[in-house]
Backbone bond lengths (Angstrom), bond angles and torsions (degrees), N, CA, C in turn:
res aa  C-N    CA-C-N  psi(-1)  N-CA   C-N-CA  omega(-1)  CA-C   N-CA-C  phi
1 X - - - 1.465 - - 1.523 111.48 -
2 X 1.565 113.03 -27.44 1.452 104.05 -168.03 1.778 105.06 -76.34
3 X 1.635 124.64 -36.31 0.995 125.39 163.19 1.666 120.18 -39.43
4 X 1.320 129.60 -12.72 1.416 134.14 -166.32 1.331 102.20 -102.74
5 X 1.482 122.93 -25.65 1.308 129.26 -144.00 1.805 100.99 -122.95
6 X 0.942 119.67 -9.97 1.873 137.27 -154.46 1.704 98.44 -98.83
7 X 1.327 99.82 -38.26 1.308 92.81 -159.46 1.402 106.53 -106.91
8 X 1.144 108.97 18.86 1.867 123.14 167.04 1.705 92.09 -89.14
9 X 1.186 131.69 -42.93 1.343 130.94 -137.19 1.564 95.72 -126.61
10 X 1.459 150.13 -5.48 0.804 149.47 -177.61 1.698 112.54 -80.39
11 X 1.733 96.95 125.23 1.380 97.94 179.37 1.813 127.31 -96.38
12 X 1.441 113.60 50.50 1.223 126.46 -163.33 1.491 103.94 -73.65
13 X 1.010 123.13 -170.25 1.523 141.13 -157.74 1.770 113.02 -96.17
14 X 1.744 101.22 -22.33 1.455 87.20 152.17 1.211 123.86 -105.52
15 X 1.404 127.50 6.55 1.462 134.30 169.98 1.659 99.53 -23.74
16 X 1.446 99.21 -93.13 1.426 131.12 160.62 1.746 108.16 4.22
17 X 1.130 112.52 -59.68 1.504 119.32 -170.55 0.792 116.21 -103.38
18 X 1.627 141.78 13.43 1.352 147.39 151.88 1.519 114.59 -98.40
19 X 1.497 110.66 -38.71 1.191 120.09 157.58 1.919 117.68 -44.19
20 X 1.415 109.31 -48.46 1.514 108.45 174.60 1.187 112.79 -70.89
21 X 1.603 118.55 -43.39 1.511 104.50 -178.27 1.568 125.15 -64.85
22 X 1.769 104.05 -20.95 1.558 102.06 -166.00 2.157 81.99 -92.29
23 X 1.007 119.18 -6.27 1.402 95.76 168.77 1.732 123.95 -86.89
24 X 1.423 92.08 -27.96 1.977 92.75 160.98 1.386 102.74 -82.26
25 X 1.310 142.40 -8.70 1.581 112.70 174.04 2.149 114.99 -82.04
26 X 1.880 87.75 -30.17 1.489 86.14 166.86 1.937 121.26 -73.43
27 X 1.219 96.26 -29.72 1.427 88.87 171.37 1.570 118.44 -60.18
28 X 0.929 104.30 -48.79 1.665 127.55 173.53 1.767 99.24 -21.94
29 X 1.618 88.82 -73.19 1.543 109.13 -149.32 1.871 102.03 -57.83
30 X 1.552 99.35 -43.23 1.809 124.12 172.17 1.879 99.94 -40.47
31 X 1.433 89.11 -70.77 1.885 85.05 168.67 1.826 138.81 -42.82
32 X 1.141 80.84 -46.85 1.586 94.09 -179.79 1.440 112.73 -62.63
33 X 1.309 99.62 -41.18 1.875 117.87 -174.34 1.547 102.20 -52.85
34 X 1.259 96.38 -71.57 2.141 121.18 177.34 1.278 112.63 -32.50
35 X 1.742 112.02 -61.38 1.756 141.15 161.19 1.443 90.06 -32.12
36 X 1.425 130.41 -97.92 1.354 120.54 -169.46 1.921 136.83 -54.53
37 X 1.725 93.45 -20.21 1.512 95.50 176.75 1.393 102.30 -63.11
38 X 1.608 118.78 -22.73 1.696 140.77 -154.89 1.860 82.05 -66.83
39 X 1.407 95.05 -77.11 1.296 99.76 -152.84 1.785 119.71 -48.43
40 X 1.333 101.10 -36.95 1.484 98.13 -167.19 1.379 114.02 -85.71
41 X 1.779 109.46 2.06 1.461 104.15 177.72 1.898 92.55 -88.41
42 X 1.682 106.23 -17.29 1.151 90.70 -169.81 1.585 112.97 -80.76
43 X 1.297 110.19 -20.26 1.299 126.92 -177.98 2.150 118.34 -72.51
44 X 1.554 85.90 -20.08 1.585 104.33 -179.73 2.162 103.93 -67.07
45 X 1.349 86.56 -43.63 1.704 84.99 -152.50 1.333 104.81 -78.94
C-alpha cells in the first residue's frame, strides 16, 4: 500500500518539472478559454 500512496506525495526531482509543465498546460487552457470568450463577444457586436 505504501508504494500506492508515496508517489502522490513524493518530493523528487521531477516533482518540480511536471508540476511546471501541468502549470503551463492550465494556463494554456485559461488562455484559450478567454481567447475565445474574446472572439465571439467580438463576433456578437
Amino acid at each position: 500500500m505504501k508504494s500506492l500512496i508515496l508517489p502522490l506525495y513524493s518530493h523528487g526531482n521531477g516533482t518540480i518539472i511536471m508540476i511546471g509543465i501541468f502549470s503551463l498546460v492550465v494556463i494554456g487552457l485559461v488562455v484559450a478559454v478567454l481567447l475565445m470568450m474574446g472572439n465571439s463577444k467580438n463576433k456578437k457586436d
